[in-house]
C-alpha positions as CSV (number, residue, x, y, z in Angstrom):
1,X,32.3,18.8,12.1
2,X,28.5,19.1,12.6
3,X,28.9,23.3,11.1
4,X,30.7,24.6,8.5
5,X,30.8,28.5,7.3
6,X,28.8,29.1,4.3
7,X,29.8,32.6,3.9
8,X,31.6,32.2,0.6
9,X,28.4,33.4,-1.6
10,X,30.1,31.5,-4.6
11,X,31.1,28.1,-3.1
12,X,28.1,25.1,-3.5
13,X,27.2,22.3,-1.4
14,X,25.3,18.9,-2.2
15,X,22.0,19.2,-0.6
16,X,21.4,15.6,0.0
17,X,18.5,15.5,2.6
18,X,16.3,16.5,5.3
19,X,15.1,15.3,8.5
20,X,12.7,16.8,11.4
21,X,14.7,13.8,13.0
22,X,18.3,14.7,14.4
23,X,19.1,11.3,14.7
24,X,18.5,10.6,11.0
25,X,20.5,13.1,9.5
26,X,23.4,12.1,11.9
27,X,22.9,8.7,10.5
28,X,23.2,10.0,7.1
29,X,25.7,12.2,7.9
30,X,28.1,9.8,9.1
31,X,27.4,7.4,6.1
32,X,28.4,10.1,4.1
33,X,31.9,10.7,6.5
34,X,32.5,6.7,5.8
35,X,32.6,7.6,2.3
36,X,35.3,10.5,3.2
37,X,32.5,13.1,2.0
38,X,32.9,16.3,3.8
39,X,29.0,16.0,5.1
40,X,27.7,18.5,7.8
41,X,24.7,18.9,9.3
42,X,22.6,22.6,9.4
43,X,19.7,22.9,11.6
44,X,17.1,24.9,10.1
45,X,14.2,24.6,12.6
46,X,12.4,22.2,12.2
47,X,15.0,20.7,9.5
48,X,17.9,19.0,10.3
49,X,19.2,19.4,6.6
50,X,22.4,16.9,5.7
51,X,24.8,18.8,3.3
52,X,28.3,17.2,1.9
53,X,30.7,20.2,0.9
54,X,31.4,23.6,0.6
55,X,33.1,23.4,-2.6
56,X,35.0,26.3,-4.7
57,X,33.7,25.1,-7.8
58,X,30.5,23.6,-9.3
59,X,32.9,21.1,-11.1
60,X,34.0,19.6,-7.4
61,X,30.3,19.5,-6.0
62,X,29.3,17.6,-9.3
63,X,32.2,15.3,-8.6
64,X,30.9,14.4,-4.7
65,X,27.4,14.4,-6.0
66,X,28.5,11.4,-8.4
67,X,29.7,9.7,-5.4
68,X,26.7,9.3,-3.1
69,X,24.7,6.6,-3.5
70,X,21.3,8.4,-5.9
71,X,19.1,5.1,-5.1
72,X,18.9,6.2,-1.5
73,X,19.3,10.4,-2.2
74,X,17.7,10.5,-5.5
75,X,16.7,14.0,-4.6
76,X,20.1,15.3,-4.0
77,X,21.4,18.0,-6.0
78,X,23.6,21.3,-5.9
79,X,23.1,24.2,-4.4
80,X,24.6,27.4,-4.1
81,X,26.3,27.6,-0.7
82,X,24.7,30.9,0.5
């Protein structure tokens, strides 16, 4: 799923990076899958923003955020999924 709803103003997502390259956050994006991460990516013009998630609770976001690798994200983090 390249899309997921967002509309859940109290859910959170792991913001893990950003490309102005589709192809790279496909990439990421299905690294992420092989590591049975729910990861999506938005398009926000010119971003193609790679996102793992929504979760119901921060505890569950901090749980997929301890799973992707933080040598190649280091800048990942969680984000409120509004």
């Amino acid at each position: 799923m390249l899309f997921r709803s967002l509309a859940n103003a109290d859910a959170f997502v792991v913001l893990v990076a950003s490309f102005k390259n589709v192809d790279g956050a496909h990439e990421v994006r299905q690294q992420l899958l092989e590591q049975s991460l729910p990861a999506f990516v938005r398009d926000d013009a010119p971003w193609h923003v790679v996102l793992v998630g929504p979760f119901a609770s921060r505890a569950e976001a901090d749980a997929a955020l301890a799973q992707i690798d933080r040598a190649a994200f280091a800048d990942a983090k969680i984000v409120k999924a509004n």
